[in-house]
N, C-alpha and C positions, 0 to 999 in steps of 0.2 A: 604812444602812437605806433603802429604798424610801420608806416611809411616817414622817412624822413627829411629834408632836404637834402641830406650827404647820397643818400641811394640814386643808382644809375637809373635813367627813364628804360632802361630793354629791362631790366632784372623787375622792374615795377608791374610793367605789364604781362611779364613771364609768368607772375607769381600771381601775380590779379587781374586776369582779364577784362575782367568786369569793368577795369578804369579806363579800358580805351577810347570808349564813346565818351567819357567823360573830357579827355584830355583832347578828343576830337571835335568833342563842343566848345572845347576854348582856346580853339585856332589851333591846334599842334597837331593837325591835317596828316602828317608827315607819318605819323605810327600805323596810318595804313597801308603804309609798304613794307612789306616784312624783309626784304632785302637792307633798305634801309633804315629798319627799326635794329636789325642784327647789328649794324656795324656802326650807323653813330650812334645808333642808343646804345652801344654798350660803353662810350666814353663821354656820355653824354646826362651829366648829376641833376636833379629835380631841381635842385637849387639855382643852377644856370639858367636851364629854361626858364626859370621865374621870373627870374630878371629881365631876359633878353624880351620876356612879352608885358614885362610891366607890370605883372600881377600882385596882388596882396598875398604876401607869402603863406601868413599863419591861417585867412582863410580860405587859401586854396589846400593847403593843406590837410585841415580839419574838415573841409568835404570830400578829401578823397580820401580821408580814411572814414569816415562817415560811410561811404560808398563801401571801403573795403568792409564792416563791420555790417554791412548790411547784408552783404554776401554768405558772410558767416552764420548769421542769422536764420539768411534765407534756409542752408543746409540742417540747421537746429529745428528749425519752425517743425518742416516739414516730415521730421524724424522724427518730435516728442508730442507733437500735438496735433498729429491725423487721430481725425475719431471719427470713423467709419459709421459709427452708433445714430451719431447727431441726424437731426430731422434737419436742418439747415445747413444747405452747403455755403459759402460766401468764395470767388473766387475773383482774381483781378491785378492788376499794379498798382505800384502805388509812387509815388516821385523822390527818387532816392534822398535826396534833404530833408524830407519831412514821413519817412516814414517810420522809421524811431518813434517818433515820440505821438505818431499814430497809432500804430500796434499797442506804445505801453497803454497809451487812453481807452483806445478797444478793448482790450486785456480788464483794464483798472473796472472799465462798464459791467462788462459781464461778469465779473466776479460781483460787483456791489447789486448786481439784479439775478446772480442766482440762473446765468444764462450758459455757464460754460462750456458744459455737456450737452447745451444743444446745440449748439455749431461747428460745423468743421469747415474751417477757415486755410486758405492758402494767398497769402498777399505778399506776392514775390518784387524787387526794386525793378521800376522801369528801364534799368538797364540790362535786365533780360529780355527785352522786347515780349513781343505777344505771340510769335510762333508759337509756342505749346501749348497757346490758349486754343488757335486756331486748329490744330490739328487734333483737338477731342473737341470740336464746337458739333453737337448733333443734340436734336430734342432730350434725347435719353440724359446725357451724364451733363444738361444744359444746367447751371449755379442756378439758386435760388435767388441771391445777388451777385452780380458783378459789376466791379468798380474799374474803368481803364480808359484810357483816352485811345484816339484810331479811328481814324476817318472811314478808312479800306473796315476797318475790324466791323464798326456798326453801321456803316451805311452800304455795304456790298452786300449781293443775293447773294453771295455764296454762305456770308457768314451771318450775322444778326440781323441783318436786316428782313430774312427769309422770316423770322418768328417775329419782325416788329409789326408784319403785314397780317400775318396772323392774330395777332392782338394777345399774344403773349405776357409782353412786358406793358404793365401800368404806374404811372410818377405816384408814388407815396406820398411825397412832399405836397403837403397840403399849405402852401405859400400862396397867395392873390399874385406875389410881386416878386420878382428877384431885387437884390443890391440895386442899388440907383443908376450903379456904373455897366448892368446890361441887362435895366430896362428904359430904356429912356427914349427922346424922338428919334434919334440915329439906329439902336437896336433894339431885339426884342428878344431874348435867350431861350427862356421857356419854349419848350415843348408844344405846339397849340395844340395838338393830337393826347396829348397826355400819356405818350409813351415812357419816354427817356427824362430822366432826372439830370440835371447839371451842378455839380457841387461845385467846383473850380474852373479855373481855365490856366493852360498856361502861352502867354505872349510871347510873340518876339520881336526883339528890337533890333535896332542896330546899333555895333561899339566900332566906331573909327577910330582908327590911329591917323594921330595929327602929324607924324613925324612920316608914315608912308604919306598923305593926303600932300603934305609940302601947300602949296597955294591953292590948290585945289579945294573945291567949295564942297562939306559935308552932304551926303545926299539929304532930304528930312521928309522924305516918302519914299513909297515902292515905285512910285511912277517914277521922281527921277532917278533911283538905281539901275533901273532899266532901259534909262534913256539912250544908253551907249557910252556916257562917260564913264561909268565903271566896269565897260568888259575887263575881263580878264584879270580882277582885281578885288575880287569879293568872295567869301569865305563862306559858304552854305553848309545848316547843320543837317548835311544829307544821310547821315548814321543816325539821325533822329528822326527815323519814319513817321509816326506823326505828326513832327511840330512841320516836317517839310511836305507831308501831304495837304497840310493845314494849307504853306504856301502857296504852294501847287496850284489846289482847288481856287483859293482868291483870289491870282492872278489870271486865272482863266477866263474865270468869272469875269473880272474887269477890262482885261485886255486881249481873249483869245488867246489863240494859240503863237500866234504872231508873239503877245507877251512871254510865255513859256518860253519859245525859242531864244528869247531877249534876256530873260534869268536866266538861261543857260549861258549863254556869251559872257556874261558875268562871272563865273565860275572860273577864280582862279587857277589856271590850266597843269601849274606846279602842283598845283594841290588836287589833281583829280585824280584818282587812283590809276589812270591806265597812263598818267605822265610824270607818276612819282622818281622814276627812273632821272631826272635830270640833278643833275651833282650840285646846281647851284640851289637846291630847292631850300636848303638851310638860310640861304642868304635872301630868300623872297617872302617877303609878308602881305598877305593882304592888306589893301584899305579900309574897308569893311569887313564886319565877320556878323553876320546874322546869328541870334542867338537866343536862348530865352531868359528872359528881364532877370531870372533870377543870379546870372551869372554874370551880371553885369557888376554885380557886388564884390567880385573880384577883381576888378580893376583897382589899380593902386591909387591915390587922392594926389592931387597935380600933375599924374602923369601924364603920359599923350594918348589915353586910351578914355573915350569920352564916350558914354553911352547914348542916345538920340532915338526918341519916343516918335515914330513916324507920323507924322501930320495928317495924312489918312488912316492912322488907324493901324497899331500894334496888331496883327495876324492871331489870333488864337485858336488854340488848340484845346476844346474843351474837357474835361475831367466828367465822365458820362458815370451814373448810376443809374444798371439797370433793375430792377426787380420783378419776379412772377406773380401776375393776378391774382392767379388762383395759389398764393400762399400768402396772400395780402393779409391776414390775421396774426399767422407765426413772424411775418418778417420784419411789419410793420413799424416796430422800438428797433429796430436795428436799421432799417434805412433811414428813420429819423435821427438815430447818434450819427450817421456818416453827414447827414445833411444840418448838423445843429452847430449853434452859434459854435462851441469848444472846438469844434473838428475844421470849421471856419477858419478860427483866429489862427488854428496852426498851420494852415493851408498855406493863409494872408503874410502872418506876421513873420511864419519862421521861414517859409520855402520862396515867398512872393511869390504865390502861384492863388491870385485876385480870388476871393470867392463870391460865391452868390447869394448867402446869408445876406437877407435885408438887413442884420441888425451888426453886419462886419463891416469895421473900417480899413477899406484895404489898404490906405496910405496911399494912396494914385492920384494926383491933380487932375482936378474934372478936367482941365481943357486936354486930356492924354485921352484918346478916343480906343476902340479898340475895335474892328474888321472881324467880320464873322461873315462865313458865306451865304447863311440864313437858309430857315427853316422850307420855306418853298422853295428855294433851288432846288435844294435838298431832294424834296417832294419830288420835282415835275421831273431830275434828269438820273441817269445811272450815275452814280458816285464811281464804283468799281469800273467801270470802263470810258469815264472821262479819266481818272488816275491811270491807268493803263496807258492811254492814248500821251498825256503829257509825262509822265515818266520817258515815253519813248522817246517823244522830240525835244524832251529836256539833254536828255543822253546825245543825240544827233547834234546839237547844238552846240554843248559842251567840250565834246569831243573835238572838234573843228580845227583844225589848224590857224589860229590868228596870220 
């Protein structure tokens, strides 16, 4: 392994950037201040913080070098195997846990069908965000497929959404029915339009600590998170622009803006980057830390860190497959390997990141629901400038002096 538990948290992130959204997803807020990532991260060993947050040592480990190894990759990929030649471009993210053993099964496909040479493929880890996507996103150099989640990416005029109006992009996946778990009376996942493909999604949940909570009653929805009991005490994965635009959007949805302002007040005020400055921020933990389900598996077993499937409905963040109409013949066996049962169970089994294959068992208690802002919101309202509008008064709220 790359990283070990004896190494310092500054020297970690020095050397691998790439791990700060990771270590920012699971509460360590803190390495957003670069002031104070200089001086106690540099006396400050992986192994400590493991402890001090209750985590499973060897698997939090083994996915931050997972992450670091993916990084590596990424620079490999895109040096030995550009093929400028290929009639197929495929471009997109992919979720850093599960994209190993994505690529090798991609990889293993096209070679057993003879495909290799015609694709030129770029699947960078979600911890590169989608900036780069967006900044060459124009008809011209538009992928044949692209695989990413992003609310802002595919539902803004600026970006995909301008060519979904179009009738560009058509769902390959010739399914009747998604998974039982997002088709059923409560949701409907599918596309009705037959644009957009959905191959996963990823959730988020809540993991409270019982030792900050004290008597304090766990929230077990969004409504009461926001009810006021938990200002200034809750941990947003707001370096995860999608899974927090996903937020965003479904709280607005159900409680207006009035709600937005309510999640902001929430927002651990130690832990907001323009109040990292405070000395004691080592000594303040959230009680909540919103997260996605898959990194709830880092919680150590009888600790005081307990994950809680919210009662309206885990927030998701869907995993979108777009593909072009008019290449519907060449693309065809390739949007159905992203969309087929194998590419499924690694989604499900190894990243818990649920999929849509009817015939995957995602492992999820039916009674765990899961919140989607649905298809006709979608439709009737601007995506791009309802996110615009609560980002701002997310920000105005958070910021606030308690």
């Amino acid at each position: 392994m790359k990283i070990s538990e004896k190494d310092f948290l500054y020297n970690i992130i020095d050397k691998y950037p790439q791990t700060k959204d990771y270590f920012i997803l699971n509460g360590v807020t803190q390495v957003e201040n670069d002031k104070l990532l200089s001086t106690l991260g540099k006396t400050l060993k992986l192994e400590t913080l493991i402890k001090s947050k209750k985590l499973n040592q060897d698997l939090f480990l083994e996915e931050l070098n997972n992450l670091v190894e993916n990084k590596e990759v990424d620079s490999t990929l895109v040096e030995n195997e550009k093929n400028a030649k290929a009639d197929i471009k495929l471009t997109g993210i992919l979720p850093c846990p599960v994209r190993i053993p994505l690529l090798e099964s991609f990889e293993k496909w096209l070679d057993e069908n003879n495909k290799k040479d015609d694709v030129d493929f770029e699947l960078k880890a979600a911890s590169m965000g989608v900036d780069w996507l967006k900044d060459s996103m124009n008809e011209e150099s538009l992928s044949d497929i692209f695989l990413s989640a992003g609310f802002d990416l595919f539902f803004d005029d600026k970006y995909m959404n301008q060519f979904k109006k179009r009738k560009i992009f058509k769902d390959l996946i010739q399914v009747e029915k998604y998974n039982e778990d997002f088709d059923n009376d409560y949701l409907s996942l599918k596309d009705p339009d037959g644009d957009y493909s959905i191959i996963s999604v990823v959730p988020a949940v809540f993991l409270v600590n019982d030792e900050v909570l004290k008597d304090k009653k766990a929230p077990t929805s969004w409504e009461e998170l926001i009810s006021g009991d938990f200002d200034n005490s809750v941990s947003l994965p707001i370096g995860d622009f999608d899974l927090f635009n996903a937020i965003l959007l479904n709280i607005y949805k159900r409680f207006g803006l009035d709600g937005v302002r309510r999640l902001g007040k929430t927002l651990l005020k130690s832990m907001h980057p323009s109040q990292m400055v405070k000395s004691n921020v080592g000594r303040i933990q959230p009680s909540v830390t919103i997260m996605p389900y898959f990194f709830t598996k880092m919680a150590k077993f009888g600790g005081p860190m307990n994950a809680i499937w919210p009662e309206d409905g885990a927030i998701i963040s869907p995993i979108f497959m777009l593909t072009k109409a008019k290449k519907e013949e060449k693309i065809k066996e390739i949007a159905e390997f992203f969309a087929s049962k194998e590419v499924g169970e690694i989604l499900s089994h190894t990243g818990l990141f649920p999929s849509t294959h009817p015939e995957v068992n995602n492992n999820i208690d039916k009674k765990n629901k899961y919140m989607w802002v649905g298809w006709q919101y979608i439709k009737e309202n601007d995506i791009g400038n309802i996110l615009e509008t609560c980002i701002e008064e997310f920000n105005k709220s958070s910021e606030e002096i308690a």
